[in-house]
N, C-alpha and C positions, 0 to 999 in steps of 0.2 A: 139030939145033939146035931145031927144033922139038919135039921130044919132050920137051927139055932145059927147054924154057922152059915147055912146060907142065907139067911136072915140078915144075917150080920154083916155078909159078903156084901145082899144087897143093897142096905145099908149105906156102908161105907162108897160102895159108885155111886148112888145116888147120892148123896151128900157130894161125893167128888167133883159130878157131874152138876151140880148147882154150885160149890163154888165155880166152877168153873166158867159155869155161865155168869155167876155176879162178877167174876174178873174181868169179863169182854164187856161187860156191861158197864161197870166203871170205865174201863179202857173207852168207850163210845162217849160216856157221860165225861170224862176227863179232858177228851180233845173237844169236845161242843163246848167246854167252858173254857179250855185256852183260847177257842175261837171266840169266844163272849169276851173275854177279857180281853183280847186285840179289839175290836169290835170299839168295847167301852174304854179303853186306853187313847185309843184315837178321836170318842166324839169327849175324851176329857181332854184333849190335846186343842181341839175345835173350841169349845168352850173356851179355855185357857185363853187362847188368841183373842175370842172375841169378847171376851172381859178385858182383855188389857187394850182392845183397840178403843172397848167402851171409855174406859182410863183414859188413854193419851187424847180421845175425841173429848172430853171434861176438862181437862187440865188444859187444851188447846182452848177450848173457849174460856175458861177460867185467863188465859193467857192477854186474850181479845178483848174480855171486859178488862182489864189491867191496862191495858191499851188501848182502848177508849176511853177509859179516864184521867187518864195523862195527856193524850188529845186534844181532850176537852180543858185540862187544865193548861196546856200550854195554849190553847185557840184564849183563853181568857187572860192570858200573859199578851198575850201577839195585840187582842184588842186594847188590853191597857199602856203598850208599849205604843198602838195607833196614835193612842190621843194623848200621851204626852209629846210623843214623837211632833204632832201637829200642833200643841201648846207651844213646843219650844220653836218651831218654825214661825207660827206668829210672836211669840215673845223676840225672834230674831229680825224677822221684817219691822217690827216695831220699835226695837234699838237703830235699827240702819234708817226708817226714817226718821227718827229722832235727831241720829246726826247729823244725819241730813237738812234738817232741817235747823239746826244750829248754825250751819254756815250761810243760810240765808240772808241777804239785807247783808252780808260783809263785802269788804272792799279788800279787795288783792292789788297789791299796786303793779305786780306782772304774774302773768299765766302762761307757762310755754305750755303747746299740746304735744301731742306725740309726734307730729310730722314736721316740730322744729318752730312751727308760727309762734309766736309772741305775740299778745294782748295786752293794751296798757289799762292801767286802771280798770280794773274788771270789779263791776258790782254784781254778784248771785242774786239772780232776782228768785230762781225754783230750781230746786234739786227734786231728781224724783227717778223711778227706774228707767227713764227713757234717757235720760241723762241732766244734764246744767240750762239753765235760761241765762241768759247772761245780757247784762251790758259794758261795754265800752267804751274808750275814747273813739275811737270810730263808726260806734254802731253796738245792734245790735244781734245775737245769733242764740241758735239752741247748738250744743256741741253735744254728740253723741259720746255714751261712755268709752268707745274702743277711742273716740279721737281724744283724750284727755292724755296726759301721759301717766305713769306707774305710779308718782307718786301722789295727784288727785284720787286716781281710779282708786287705790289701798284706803289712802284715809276717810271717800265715801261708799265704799264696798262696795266696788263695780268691778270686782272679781272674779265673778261664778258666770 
C-alpha cells in the first residue's frame, strides 16, 4: 500500500509537473502567435493600402481615358466650328463685295468725305477693300475708306 501511494504520489507530480510544463509552453506558443498576428495585421494593413492605391491608380486612368475622349470630341467640334467659322467669313466677304459692287457704274450727284470736302457728280468707277475709284466733275481720285465719311463707310462695310 505503500508502494501504492507512493506510486500514486509520483504520479500525481509528474502529471503536475507536465501540466506545468504544457502551461509555459502554451504561455511561449500564445505570445509567438500574438506576435504573428501583429506581424500578419500589418502586412494585411500593407496589402489594404496597396489594393486601394491599385484602385484609385485604375479609376484615375479610367478617368484620363474619359478625358481624352471628350478631347477628342471637342478637338472635332473646334474643327467643324474652323470651317464653318471660315465658310461664313467667305460667305461674308462675298455679300460685302456684292454690295459693293452694286454701287458701281452709279452716279451721286454730291459726296461729302469725312474731312468736310464735297464732290460734285461723282461716278463709282471700283469699290473694293482699298476703298472707292471715283470720278468727278473736276477729276479723278481713289478715296481711302477712313477718308469717306460714316455714312458711305456703313453702307459699304468699311467698318472693321
Amino acid at each position: 500500500m505503500k508502494n501504492l501511494f507512493a506510486l500514486l504520489l509520483f504520479a500525481v507530480g509528474f502529471g503536475s509537473l507536465y501540466l506545468y510544463w504544457q502551461h509555459g509552453k502554451s504561455k511561449t506558443d500564445m505570445a509567438g502567435i500574438n506576435q504573428n498576428l501583429a506581424s500578419f495585421e500589418q502586412a494585411v494593413t500593407l496589402k489594404r493600402t496597396e489594393f486601394q492605391a491599385l484602385v484609385n491608380a485604375v479609376q484615375a486612368q479610367k478617368d484620363i481615358q474619359e478625358k481624352l475622349v471628350s478631347i477628342n470630341k471637342i478637338k472635332v467640334q473646334e474643327d467643324e466650328l474652323k470651317k464653318q467659322y471660315a465658310k461664313l467669313v467667305s460667305e461674308k466677304a462675298e455679300i460685302i463685295l456684292g454690295i459693293r459692287k452694286k454701287v458701281v457704274g452709279t452716279t451721286v450727284p454730291e459726296l461729302i468725305l469725312a474731312d468736310g470736302k464735297k464732290l460734285i457728280q461723282v461716278n463709282i468707277l471700283k469699290a473694293d477693300d482699298s476703298g472707292l475709284s471715283i470720278s468727278h466733275s473736276t477729276g479723278a481720285q481713289k478715296i481711302a475708306p477712313s477718308d469717306l465719311n460714316a455714312e458711305w463707310r456703313q453702307k459699304l462695310y468699311y467698318l472693321e
